[in-house]
N, C-alpha and C positions, 0 to 999 in steps of 0.2 A: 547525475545520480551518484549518491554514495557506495548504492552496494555493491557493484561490483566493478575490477578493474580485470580490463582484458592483459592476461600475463603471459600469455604465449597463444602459439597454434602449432597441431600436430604434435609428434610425440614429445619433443622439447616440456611445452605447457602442461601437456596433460600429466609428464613424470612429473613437476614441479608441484601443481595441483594436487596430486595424489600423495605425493610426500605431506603437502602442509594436512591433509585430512586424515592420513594414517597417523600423526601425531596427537590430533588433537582427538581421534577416538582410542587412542591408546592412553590418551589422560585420563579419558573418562572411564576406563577399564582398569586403572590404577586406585581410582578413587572409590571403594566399594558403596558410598551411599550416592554416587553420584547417578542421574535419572536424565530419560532423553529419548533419543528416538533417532530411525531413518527413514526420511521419502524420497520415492524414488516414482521419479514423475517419466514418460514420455511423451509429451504434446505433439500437435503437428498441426498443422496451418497451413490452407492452400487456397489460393483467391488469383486474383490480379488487380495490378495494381498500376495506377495512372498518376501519374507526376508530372504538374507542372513544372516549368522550368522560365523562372523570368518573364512569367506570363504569356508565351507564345508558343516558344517549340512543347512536345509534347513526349515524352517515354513513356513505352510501356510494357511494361514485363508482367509473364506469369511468372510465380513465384509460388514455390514449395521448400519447406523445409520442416527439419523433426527434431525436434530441442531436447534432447536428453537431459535429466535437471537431475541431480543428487544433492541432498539436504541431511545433516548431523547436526542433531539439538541436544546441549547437552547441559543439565542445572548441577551447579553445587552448592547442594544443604546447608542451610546457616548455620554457621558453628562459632559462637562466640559475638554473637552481630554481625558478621560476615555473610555474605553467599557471595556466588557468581553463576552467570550465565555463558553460553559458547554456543554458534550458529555458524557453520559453514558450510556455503555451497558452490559443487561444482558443476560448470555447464557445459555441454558438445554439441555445438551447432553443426550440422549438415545442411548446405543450401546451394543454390546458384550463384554462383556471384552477381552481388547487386551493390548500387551505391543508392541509400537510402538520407531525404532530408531529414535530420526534425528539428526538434522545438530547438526559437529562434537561430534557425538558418545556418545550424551547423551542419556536414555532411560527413557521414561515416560511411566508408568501404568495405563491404564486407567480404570475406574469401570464401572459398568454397566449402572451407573447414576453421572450424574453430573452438578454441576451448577456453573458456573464461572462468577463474575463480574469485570468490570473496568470502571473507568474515566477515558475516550480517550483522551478529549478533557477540560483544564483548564487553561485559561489563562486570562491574561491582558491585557490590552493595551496602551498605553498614548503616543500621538501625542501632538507635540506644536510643531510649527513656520514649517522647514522642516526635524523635527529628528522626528523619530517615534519609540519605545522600544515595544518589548513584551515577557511576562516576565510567563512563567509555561509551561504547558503539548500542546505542538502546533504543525501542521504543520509546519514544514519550508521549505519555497519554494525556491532552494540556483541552481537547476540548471533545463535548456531546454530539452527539448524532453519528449514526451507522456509514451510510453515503456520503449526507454532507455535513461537515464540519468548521464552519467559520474562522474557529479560534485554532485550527490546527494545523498550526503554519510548521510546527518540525515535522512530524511524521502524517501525511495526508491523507485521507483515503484514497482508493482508487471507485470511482462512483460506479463501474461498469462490473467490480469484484470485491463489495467492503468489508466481507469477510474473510480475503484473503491476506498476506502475510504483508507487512509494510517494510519498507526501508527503515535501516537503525540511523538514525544521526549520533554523531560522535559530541558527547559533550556532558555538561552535569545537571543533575536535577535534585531540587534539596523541595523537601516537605516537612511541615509540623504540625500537627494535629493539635487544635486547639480544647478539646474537648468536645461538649455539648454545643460549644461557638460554631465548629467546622476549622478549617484547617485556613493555614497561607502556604504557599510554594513560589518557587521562581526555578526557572530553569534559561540554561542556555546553551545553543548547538550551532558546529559548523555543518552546514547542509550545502549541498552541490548539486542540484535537479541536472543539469544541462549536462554533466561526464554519461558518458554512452555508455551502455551495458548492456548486451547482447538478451536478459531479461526484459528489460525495459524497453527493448525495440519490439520484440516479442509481443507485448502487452500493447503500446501503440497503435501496432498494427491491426490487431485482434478489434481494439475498443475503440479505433478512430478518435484517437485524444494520445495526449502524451501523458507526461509526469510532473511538470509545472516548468519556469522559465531554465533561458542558455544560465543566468544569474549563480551565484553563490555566495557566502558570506559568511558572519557570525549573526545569527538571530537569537532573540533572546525576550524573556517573556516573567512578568511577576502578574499572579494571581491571589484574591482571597476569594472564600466561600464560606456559607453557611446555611444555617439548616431553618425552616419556617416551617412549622409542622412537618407534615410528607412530602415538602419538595427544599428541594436544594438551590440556593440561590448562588450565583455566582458573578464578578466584575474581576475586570482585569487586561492592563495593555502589554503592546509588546512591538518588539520590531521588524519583520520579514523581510532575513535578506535574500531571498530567493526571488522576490515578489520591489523588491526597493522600494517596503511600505510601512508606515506605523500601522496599529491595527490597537483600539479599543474592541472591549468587546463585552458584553453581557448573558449569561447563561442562566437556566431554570429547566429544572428533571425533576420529574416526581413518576409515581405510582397509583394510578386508581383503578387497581385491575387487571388494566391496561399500560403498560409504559410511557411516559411523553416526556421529547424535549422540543425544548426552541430557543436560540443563541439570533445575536444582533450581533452585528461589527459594522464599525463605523471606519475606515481607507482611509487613509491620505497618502500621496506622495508627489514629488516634483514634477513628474512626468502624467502623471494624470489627475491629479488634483484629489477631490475628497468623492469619495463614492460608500455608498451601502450598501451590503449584504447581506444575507438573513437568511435561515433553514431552521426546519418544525418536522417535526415527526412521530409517529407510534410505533410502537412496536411491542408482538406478544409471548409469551411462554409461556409454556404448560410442561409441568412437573421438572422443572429446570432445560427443557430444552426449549431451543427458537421454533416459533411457528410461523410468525409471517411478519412484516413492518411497510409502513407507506409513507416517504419523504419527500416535503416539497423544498425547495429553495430558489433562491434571486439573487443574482448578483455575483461579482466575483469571487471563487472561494478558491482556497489553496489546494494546490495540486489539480485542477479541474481545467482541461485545456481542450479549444476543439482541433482540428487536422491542421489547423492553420499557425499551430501553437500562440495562438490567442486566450486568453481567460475567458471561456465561457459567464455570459451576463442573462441570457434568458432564461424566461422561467424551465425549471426540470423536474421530474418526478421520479421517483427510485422507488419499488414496486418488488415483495419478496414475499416468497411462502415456502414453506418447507412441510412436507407430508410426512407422517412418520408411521410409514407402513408395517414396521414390526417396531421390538425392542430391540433390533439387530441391522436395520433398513431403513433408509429414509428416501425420499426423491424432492429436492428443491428447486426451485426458479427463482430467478434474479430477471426484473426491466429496469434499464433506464429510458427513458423517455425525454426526448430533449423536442422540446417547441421550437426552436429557431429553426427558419425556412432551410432546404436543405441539408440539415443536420439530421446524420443518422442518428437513430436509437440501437441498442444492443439487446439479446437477449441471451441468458445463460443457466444453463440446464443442467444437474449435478446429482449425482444418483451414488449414496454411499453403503456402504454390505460392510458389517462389523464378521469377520472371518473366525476370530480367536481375541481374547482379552487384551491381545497386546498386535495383534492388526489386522486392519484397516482394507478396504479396498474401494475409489471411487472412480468414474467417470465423469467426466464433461464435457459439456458440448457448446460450443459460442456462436452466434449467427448475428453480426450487425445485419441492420434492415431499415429502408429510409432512403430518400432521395438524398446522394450525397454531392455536396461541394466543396472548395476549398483547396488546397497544395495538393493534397494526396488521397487516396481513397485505395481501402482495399477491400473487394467484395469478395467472397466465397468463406470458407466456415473454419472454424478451429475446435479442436478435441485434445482430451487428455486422458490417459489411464495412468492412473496414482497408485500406490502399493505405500503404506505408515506402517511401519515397524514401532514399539514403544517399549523402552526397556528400564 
């Protein structure tokens, strides 16, 4: 994974961590139009967990720990065709010591304390006329659908939370808006799924899946698009080096009401030859917020892994709704639903209370459920209380 690199532990990392984050909110406190925010998560996670080993012997550890996560988002204003963006975050693990596998067969050590920092988020930007570049550590937004996403081999979702935050890949992305035609774009990013990051184990553990292969590379991608009445037609290939794959692919989203997409890709690679994949979904909103969405898909998609750090291929279903109990309150749920024998499904449960205009306070609750098989499993449940500041 890109986002984060473990830079120390104990007091060492955490002053080191602390200095780069006093810096970069002291930028944004120098810059008066500058806009951003802080979260300030504490999760906690407690199960057990059963790890094969070379297919015979067997460990197994209860495992507890409480993730302390701090997050500084911070935009600066276009001025001249300029902006930029800045996202870092710091993390404090507390746990048992444990040596955990993941995806392809790497093995991290974890100590009993830890403190990981990253900048998720660093970039450029510069618009003139209808071309628009941007240029460091970004989201890139390259294909449709919530869950699953075919064509979104730099930044994936995570099928188990597709509305939570994605990894930046480091790299550039240029667009031009063609008018009334629709636009062309090409982008290209170095991505590194398989680097460990004490989030990213986090999240495995919780979802029974990882974040995509040991792999990394430069991938790189040109698309065009355009418009047919109320939907959006889209073509375009690319290279996944995450994945050691080419990927064609085709897309269409419209509106009748209702939202809908549904994208086709078409695999190839040395190692597994040519394969297809495919996701279709709906999704609703009322008066600009999300109300619920239902996606199915097949096939291997990017970032989509089960315990075995294998590419999930069976059919799956990703299943949301979001109540909105006041103008101030809402309460959500998130399924996924995975059909292969064995394979757990997740479910996740999220309850948000607007405090003040400027924060925030939510819970969450996680519960995989399902017969599980595979390298590793961990059953028993995960929670978080969140605190968004927005300034």
């Amino acid at each position: 994974m890109t986002k984060t690199a473990l830079i120390g532990s104990g007091r060492a990392g955490a002053g080191r961590a602390s200095g780069a984050l006093a810096a970069l909110l002291a930028l944004s406190l120098a810059v008066p139009a500058a806009a951003g925010g802080l979260d300030l998560g504490l999760p906690a996670v407690s199960g057990y967990l059963e790890e094969s080993l070379a297919g015979q012997a067997t460990a197994e550890q209860n495992i507890y720990y409480l993730l302390s996560h701090l997050r500084l988002r911070v935009d600066f204003p276009e001025q001249e065709g300029l902006s930029a963006r800045g996202e870092f975050d710091l993390y404090g693990l507390g746990t048992q010591p444990f040596s955990l596998s993941v995806s392809g067969g790497n093995r991290v050590n974890i100590p009993a304390t830890s403190t990981a920092a990253a900048v998720d988020r660093l970039y450029f930007r510069l618009a003139g006329g209808d071309t628009q570049a941007t240029i460091g550590r970004q989201r890139i937004p390259w294909g449709n659908g919530t869950a699953f996403a075919p064509a979104d081999f730099f930044n994936p979702p995570n099928p188990v939370d597709p509305k939570g935050p994605r990894q930046g890949a480091d790299g550039v992305m240029v667009r031009r808006a063609l008018g009334p035609l629709g636009y062309v774009a090409a982008a290209a990013a170095y991505v590194n799924p398989g680097a460990a990051s004490l989030p990213g184990m986090a999240s495995a553990l919780l979802t029974a899946g990882g974040s995509g292969s040991s792999a990394g590379g430069l991938s790189g991608s040109v698309k065009a698009a355009t418009h047919l009445g109320q939907t959006d037609l889209g073509l375009g290939w690319g290279y996944d080096a995450a994945n050691a794959r080419h990927v064609a692919f085709a897309e269409a989203q419209g509106d009748l009401g209702v939202g809908w997409h549904a994208a086709l890709a078409r695999l190839w690679s040395d190692a597994d030859g040519e394969k297809w994949s495919g996701a279709a979904g709906v999704d609703y909103s009322f008066g600009g917020k999300y109300v619920g969405m239902l996606e199915y898909a097949a096939g291997p998609l990017p970032g989509d892994v089960g315990l075995d750090g294998q590419p999930r291929e069976n059919p799956r279903w990703a299943v949301g709704a979001n109540y909105l109990a006041s103008e101030v309150a809402s309460l959500g749920a998130h399924v996924l639903l995975d059909t292969a024998p064995g394979a757990p499904s997740t479910a996740v449960v999220t309850f948000t209370q607007t405090l003040t205009s400027a924060l925030d306070l939510s819970l969450r609750l996680a519960y995989p459920f399902g017969e599980a098989s595979g390298a590793a499993a961990l059953w028993g449940g995960a929670g978080e209380v969140k605190v968004r500041y927005s300034f």
